[in-house]
C-alpha positions in Angstrom: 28.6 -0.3 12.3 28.8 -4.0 13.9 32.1 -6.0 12.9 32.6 -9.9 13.7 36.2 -10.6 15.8 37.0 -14.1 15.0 39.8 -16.4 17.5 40.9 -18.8 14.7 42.8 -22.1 14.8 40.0 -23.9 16.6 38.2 -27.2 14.9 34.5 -27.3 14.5 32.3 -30.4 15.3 28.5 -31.0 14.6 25.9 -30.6 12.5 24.3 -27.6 10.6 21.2 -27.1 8.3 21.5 -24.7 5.4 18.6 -22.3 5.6 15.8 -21.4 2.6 17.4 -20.6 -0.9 18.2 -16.9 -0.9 17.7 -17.0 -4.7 14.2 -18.5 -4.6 13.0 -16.6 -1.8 13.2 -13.0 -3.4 11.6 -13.3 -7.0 8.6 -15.5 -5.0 7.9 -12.6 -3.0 7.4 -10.4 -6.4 5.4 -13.2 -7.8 3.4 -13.1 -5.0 2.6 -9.6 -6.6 0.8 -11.1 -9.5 -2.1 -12.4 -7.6 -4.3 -10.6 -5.4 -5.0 -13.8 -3.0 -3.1 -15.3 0.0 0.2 -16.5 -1.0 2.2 -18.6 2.1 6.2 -19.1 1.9 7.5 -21.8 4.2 11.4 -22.2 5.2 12.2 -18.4 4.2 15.3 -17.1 5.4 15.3 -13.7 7.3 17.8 -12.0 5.8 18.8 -8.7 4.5 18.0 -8.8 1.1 14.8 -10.9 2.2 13.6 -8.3 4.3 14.0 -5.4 1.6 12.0 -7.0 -0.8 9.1 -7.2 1.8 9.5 -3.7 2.4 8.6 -3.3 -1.5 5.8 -5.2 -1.1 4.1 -3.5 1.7 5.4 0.0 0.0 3.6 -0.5 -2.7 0.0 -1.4 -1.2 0.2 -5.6 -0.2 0.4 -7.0 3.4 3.2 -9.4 4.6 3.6 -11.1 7.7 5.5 -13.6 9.7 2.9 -16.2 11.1 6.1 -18.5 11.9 9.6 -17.5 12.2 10.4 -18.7 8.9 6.9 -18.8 7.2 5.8 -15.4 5.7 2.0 -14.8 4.5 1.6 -12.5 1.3 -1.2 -10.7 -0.3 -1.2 -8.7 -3.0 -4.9 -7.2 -3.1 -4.6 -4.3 -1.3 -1.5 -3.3 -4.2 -2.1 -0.1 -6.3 1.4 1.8 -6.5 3.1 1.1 -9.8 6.6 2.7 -8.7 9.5 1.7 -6.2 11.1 4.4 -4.6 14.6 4.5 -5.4 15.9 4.6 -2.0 14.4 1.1 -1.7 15.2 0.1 -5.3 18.8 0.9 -4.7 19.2 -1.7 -1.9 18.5 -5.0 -3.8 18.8 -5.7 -7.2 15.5 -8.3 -7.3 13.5 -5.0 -6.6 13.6 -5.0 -10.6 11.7 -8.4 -10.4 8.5 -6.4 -10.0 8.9 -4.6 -13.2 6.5 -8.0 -14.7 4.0 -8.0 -11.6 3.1 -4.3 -11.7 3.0 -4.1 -15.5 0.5 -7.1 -15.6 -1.9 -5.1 -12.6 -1.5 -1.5 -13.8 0.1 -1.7 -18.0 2.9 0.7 -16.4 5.3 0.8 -14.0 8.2 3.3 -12.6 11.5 1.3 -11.5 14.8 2.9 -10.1 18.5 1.4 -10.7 18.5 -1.7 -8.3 21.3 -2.4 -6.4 22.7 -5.8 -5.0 26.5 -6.6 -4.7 29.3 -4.5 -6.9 30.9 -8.1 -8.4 31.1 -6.9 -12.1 29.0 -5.5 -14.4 25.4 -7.3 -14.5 23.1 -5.6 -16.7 19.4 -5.7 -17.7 19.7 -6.3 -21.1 17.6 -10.2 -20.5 14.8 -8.3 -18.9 14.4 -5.3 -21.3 14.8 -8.1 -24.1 12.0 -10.1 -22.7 9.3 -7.8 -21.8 9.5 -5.6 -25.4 9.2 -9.0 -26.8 6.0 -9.9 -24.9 4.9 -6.0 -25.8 6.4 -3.4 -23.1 7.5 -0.4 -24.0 10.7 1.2 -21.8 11.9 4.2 -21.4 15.0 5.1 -19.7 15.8 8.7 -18.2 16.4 9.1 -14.3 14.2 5.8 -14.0 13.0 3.3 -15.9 9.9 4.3 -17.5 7.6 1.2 -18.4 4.4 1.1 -20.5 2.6 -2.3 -21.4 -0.6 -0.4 -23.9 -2.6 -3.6 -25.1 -0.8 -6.1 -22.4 1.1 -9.1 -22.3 0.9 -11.0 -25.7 2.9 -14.5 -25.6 5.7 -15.1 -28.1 8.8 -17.2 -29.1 12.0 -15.9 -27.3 15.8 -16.4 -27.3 17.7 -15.0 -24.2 21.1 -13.4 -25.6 22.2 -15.2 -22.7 20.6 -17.2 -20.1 20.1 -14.4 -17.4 18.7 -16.0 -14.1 17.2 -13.2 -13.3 15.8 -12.2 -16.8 14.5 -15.7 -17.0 12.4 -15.2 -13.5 11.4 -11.5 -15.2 9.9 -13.4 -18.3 8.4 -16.3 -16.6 6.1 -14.0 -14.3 5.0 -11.8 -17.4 4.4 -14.7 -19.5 2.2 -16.4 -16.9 -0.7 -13.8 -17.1 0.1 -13.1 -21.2 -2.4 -13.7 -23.8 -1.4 -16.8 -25.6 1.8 -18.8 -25.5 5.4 -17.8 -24.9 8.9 -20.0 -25.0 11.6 -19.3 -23.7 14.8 -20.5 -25.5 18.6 -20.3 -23.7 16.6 -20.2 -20.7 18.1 -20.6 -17.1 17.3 -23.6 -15.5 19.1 -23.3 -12.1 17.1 -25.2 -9.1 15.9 -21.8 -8.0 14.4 -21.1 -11.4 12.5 -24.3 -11.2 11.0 -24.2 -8.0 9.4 -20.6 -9.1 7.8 -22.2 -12.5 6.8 -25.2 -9.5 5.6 -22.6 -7.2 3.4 -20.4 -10.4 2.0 -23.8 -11.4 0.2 -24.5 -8.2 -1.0 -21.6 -8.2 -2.3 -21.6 -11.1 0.5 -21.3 -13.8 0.7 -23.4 -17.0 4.3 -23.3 -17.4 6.4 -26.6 -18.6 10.2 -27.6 -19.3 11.3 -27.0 -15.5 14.8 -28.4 -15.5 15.8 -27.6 -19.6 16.7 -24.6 -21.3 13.2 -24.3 -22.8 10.5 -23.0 -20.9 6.5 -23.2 -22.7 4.0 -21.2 -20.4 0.7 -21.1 -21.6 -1.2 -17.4 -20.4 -3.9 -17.7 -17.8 -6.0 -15.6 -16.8 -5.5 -14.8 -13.2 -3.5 -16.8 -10.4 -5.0 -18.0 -7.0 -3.3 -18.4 -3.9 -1.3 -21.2 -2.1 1.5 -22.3 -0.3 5.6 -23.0 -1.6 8.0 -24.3 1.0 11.2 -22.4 -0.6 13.9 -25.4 -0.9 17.2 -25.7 0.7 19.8 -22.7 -0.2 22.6 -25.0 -1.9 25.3 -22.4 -1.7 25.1 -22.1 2.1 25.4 -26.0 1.6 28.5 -25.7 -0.2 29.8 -22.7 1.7 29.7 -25.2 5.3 31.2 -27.9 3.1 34.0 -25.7 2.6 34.3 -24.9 5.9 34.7 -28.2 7.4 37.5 -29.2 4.7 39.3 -26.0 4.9 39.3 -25.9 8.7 39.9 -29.6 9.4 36.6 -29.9 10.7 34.3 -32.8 10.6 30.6 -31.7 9.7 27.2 -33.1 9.2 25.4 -31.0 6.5 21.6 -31.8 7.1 19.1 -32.3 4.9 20.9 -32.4 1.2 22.1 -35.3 -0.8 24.7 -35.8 -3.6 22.3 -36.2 -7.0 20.9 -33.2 -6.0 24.3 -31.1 -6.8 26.3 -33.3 -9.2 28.8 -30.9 -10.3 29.4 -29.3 -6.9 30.5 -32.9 -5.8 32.3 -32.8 -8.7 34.4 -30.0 -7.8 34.9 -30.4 -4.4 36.4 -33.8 -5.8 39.1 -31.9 -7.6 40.8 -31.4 -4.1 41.1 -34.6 -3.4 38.1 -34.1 -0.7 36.3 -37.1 1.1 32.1 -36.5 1.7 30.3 -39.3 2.8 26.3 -39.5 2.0 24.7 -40.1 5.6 21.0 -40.6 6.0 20.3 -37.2 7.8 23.3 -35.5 5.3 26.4 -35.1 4.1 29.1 -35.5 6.3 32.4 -34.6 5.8 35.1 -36.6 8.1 37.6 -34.2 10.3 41.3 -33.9 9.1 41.7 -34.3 5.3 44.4 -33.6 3.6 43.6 -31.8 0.8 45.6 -32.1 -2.9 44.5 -30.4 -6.0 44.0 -33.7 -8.5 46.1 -32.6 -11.6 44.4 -33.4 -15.4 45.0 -36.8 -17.0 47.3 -34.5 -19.3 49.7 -33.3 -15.5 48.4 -29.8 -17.0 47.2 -27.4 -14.1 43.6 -28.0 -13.5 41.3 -25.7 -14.6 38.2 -24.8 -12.2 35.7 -22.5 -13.7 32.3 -21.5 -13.3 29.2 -21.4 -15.6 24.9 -21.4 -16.1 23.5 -24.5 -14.2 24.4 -27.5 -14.3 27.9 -26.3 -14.2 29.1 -25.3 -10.9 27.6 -22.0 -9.5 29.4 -18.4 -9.7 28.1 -18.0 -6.4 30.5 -20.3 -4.8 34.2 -19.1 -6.4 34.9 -17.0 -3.2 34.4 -20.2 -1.4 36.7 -22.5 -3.8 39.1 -19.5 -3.8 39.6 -20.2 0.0 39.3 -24.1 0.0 41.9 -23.7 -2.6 44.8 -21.7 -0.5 44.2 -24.6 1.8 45.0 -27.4 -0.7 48.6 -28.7 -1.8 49.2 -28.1 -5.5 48.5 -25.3 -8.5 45.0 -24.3 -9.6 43.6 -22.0 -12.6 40.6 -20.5 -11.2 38.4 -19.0 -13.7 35.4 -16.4 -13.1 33.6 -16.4 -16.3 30.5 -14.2 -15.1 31.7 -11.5 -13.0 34.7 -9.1 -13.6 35.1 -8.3 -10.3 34.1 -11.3 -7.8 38.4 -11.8 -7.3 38.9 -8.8 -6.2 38.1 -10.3 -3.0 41.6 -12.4 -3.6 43.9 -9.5 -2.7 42.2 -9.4 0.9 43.7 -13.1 1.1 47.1 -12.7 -0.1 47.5 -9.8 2.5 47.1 -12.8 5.0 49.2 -15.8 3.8 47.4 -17.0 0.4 49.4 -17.3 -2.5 47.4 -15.8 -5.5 48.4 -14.3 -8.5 45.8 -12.7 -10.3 46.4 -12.7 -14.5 43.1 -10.8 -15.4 40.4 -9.8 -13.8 38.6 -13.6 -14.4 41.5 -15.5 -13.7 43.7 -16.5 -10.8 46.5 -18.9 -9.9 46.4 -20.6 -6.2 49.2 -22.3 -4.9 48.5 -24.1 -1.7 48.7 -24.8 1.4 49.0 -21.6 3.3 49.0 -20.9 7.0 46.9 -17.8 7.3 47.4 -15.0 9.9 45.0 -12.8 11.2 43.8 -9.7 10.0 41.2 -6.8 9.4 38.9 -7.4 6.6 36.5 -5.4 5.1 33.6 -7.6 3.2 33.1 -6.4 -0.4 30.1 -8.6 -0.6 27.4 -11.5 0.4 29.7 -14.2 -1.1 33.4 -12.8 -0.6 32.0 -11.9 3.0 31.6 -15.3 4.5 34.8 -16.8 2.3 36.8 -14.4 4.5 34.9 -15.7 7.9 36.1 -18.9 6.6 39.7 -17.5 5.9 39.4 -16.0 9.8 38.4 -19.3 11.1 41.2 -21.0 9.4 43.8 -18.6 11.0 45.5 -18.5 14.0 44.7 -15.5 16.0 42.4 -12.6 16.3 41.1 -11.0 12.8 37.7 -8.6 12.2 35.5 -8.8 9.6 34.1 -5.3 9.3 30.6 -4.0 6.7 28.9 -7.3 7.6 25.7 -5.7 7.0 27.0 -7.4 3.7 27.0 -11.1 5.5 23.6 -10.4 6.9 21.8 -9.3 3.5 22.3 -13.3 2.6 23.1 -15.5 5.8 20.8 -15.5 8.6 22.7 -15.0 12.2 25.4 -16.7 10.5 27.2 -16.2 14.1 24.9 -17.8 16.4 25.1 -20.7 13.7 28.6 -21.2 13.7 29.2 -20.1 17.8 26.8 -23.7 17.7 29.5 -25.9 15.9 32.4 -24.4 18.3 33.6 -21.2 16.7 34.7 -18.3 18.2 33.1 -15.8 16.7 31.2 -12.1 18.4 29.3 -9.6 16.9 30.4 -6.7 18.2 28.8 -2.9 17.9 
């Protein structure tokens, strides 16, 4: 298995684009399974995950190919298997994102358990919700067994909770329904709209992008098109990170403050300093970071939540950019029951955590990390701890980064570009 050896202590300079939304790309590529024309994705990263769910694709009957490096073409004509294997459907979890597509071609469809990172439990509850509702029937022995006898009939639902991914799941069913569905307590994170943006031009009649409600109006088929897949704003946050927990100063092209209000927001609590720049954000070299206390001098609070409030996907990150901040922090994981597990890795190394339940931590900063042997639990916690290595004076390995690669494309080669010392090594 490859590993990453890291030589920390060293400052970064330069500037670095965040690659295609991990989180948009994947459920477009099972959308793409809903129409039997020519469906284009621009500014697609080539990933792990990325790459799975394009082996679905082509397993079960459709063509897929690169015609760019980051552009992949998409046709779902030639499609007539209704089941995943499980070997396949074990290695992603958005392989359940074809439940909807294959239901709408065939009224049935075989899934296995997906897979994805072990963060806590994440059930499927939103997605078996959503698709009885609209008139599926599902069955669940060694697989999930899926029947859809008189098809897709639109209907008022609200989400027990607003599920991303059950959202995307009752989006692509509703599109081809008969009649008109809502969807209350729906997601509405930037990846969520950009599908209902993507459907509509190809077709879709789907409305509320942005709001908890979602109308989408059946149609009858979809056509083809094109959908340049929009900037991935966690790698944005994850390289803002970076420059303010390394002492770095870094130009993050292509994004812009409104965009991410409550990520600014946060990265605000620790006193940091991002300037908007006409190609970027840039984030000046040598800040010194303190955690801003509450009007009240109680110990700030940072938690997570649905969009608009800042993204689950980003705690490992804050976890880090935390140890590296003067002052106390409550860091609270409302989603996952096992995303700070990761913590323990850091405290091993320098970082002063004290974990009170399995959401909740304490930080109290700064530390001076020293190197170490890591083992990356997942896509997230993985590049926190590259961040962690990069921080530290020394030698440390980053081991399982097949983890890393499933959501950050040659995240090496990037960083070896801004000055970090960092080898993949076999």
């Amino acid at each position: 298995m490859s590993k990453f050896v890291i030589q920390g202590g060293r400052k970064l300079k330069g500037s670095i684009q965040p690659k295609g939304n991990k989180n948009e790309a994947l459920p477009l590529i099972a959308a793409a399974a809903l129409s039997v024309h020519e469906i284009t994705l621009e500014n697609v990263p080539r990933i792990g995950d990325v790459e799975v769910m394009v082996e679905i694709f082509r397993y079960l009957g459709g063509t897929a190919e690169y015609i760019k490096p980051d552009t992949l073409k998409l046709c779902g004509k030639g499609i007539h298997k209704s089941e995943i294997s499980a070997d396949l459907a074990k290695k992603v979890r958005t392989s359940f994102l074809f439940a909807a597509p294959l239901l709408a071609r065939f009224k049935k469809a075989k899934l296995h358990p997906p897979g994805g990172d072990v963060i806590g439990r994440r059930g499927l509850h939103c997605h078996y919700q959503g698709l009885e509702e609209l008139g599926a029937e599902i069955r669940l022995d060694l697989a999930y067994q899926l029947g859809l006898p008189n098809g897709f009939t639109g209907r008022s639902i609200f989400l027990d909770e607003p599920s991303v991914t059950g959202t995307e799941q009752i989006i692509m069913a509703a599109v081809l329904a008969q009649g008109t569905t809502e969807i209350q307590n729906a997601a509405s994170e930037p990846h969520v709209q950009n599908l209902c943006r993507a459907l509509n031009s190809w077709g879709a009649q789907i409305s509320g992008m942005g709001t908890t409600t979602l109308t989408i109006r059946g149609v009858a088929n979809l056509q083809g098109g094109t959908h340049r897949v929009g900037a991935d704003y966690i790698e944005m946050g994850s390289f803002i990170t970076l420059a303010l927990a390394t002492g770095s100063e870094l130009l993050i092209e292509g994004v812009k403050f409104s965009d991410y209000p409550m990520i600014m927001r946060m990265f605000a609590r620790f006193g940091a300093k991002l300037v908007q720049h006409e190609q970027g954000i840039l984030i000046p070299g040598d800040q010194k970071l303190e955690i801003v206390q509450d009007v009240s001098r109680a110990t700030p609070v940072i938690a997570d939540g649905p969009w608009p409030q800042f993204p689950t996907d980003l705690m490992s990150n804050i976890i880090v950019l935390a140890t590296r901040s003067r002052g106390m922090v409550l860091i609270f994981e409302k989603m996952f029951d096992k995303r700070m597990v990761f913590s323990d890795l850091l405290a091993a190394v320098g970082a002063n955590i004290i974990q009170c339940d399995p959401h909740r931590i304490v930080v109290s900063g700064p530390c001076e990390y020293i190197a170490g042997r890591f083992e990356s639990p997942d896509i997230r916690a993985g590049l926190s701890l590259i961040i962690a290595a990069l921080c530290a004076k020394g030698t440390s390995e980053i081991s399982n980064i097949r983890q890393v690669d499933r959501g950050y494309e040659a995240i090496d080669r990037r960083l070896q570009a801004l000055g970090a010392d960092i080898r993949r090594v076999d």
